[in-house]
N, C-alpha and C positions, 0 to 999 in steps of 0.2 A: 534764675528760675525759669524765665520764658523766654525763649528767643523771638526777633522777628517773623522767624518760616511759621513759629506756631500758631493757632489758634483756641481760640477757649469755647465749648457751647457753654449756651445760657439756658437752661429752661425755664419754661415759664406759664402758668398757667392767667396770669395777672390777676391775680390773686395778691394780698400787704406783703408777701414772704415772697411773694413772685416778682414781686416791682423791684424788691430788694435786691433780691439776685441779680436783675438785669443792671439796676445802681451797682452793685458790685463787680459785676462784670465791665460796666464801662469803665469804671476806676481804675482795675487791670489792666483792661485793651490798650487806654492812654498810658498807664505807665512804662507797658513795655511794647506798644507799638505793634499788637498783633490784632488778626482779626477775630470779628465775633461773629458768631453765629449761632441767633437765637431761636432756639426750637419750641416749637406749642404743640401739646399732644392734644387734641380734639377728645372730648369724652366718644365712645361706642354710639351710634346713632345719630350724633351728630353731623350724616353728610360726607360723601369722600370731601377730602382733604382737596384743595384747587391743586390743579395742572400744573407743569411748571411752563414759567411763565404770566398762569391764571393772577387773579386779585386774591392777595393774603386780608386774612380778617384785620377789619381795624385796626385793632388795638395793636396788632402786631405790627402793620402797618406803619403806624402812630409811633410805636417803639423805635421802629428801624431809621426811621425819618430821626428821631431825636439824635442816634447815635451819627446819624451820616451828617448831622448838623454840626456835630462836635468833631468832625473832620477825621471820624471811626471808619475802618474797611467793616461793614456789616452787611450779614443776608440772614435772611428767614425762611425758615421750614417749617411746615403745618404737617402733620400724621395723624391716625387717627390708630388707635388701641391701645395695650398696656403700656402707660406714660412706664413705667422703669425699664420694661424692656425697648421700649421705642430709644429712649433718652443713652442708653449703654448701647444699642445699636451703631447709633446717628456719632456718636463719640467715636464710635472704634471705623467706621465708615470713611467721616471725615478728616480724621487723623487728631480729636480734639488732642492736646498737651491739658487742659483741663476742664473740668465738668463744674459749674455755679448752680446750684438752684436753693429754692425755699427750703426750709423744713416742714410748713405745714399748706397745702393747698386750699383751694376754695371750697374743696367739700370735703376738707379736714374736721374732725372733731377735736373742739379743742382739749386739749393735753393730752390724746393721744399720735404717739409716734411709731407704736410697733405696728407694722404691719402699712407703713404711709408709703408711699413711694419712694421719699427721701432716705427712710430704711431702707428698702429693697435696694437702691441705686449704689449707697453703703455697704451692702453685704454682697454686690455681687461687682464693683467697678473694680479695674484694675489698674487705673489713672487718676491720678490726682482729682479730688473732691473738694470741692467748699458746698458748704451748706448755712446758708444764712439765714437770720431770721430777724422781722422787723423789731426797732426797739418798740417796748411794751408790751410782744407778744403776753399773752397769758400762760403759754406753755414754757417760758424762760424766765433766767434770773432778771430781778429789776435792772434795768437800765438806768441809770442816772439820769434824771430829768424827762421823767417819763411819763409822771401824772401829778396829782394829789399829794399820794403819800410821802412823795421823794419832799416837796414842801416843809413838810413836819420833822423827816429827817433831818432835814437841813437846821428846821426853828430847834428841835433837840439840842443840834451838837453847838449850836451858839448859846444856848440860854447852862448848857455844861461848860462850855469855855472859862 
């Protein structure tokens, strides 16, 4: 699937569905020894994006730290404008071998997907895609052990046995 020479982006907004991606990205990286490089698209007004070199925002920060803890080849990139085109950019740029992100962002509305980035990224990438989504989301099938209800599923298929 991936060789060493390759590398995967992450995007990420840190966002439930964004942490995700970046957890599934690290799972990748370790499995098959490539690096990661995870990208944050800045919302429009939020500030050019830092220099290179400059200080990346925290959280990215704070990401990148984890990965490099877990003995991962990681860097980060900050941009600023349309996160679908930035993220198809930065992929074909850097040679990704494959693209990770959420399916729904932080100023997603929930249950919808048309028209979210992760559509756009979908209809227009021509490299391999994952699109992850945290367990629980609202806009997905239940997850097994996911709240409340899975409980009661559970007390059902015993009290049927």
């Amino acid at each position: 699937m991936l060789a060493s020479s390759d590398r995967i982006l992450v995007a990420t907004d840190f966002s439930p569905d964004g942490d995700k991606a970046v957890s599934c990205g690290r799972e990748l990286a370790q499995r098959f020894g490539v690096e990661t490089l995870v990208l944050h698209v800045a919302p429009v007004g939020a500030g050019a994006p830092p220099g290179p070199g400059g200080p990346l925002p925290e959280p990215l920060a704070d990401c990148l730290s984890g990965l490099r803890a877990r003995g991962l080849c990681a860097r980060g990139l900050v941009r600023t404008g349309d996160p679908a085109a930035l993220i198809l950019e930065v992929a074909e740029r850097e040679s990704a071998a494959l693209i990770v992100l959420g399916a729904r962002g932080a100023s997603s509305t929930p249950g919808l997907l048309l028209g979210s980035v992760a559509d756009r990224v979908m209809r227009r990438a021509t490299l391999p895609l994952l699109v992850v989504r945290r367990a629980g989301s609202a806009d997905g099938p239940k997850q097994p052990g996911s709240g409340a209800g899975d409980q009661a599923d559970r007390g059902e298929a015993q009290a049927g046995a």
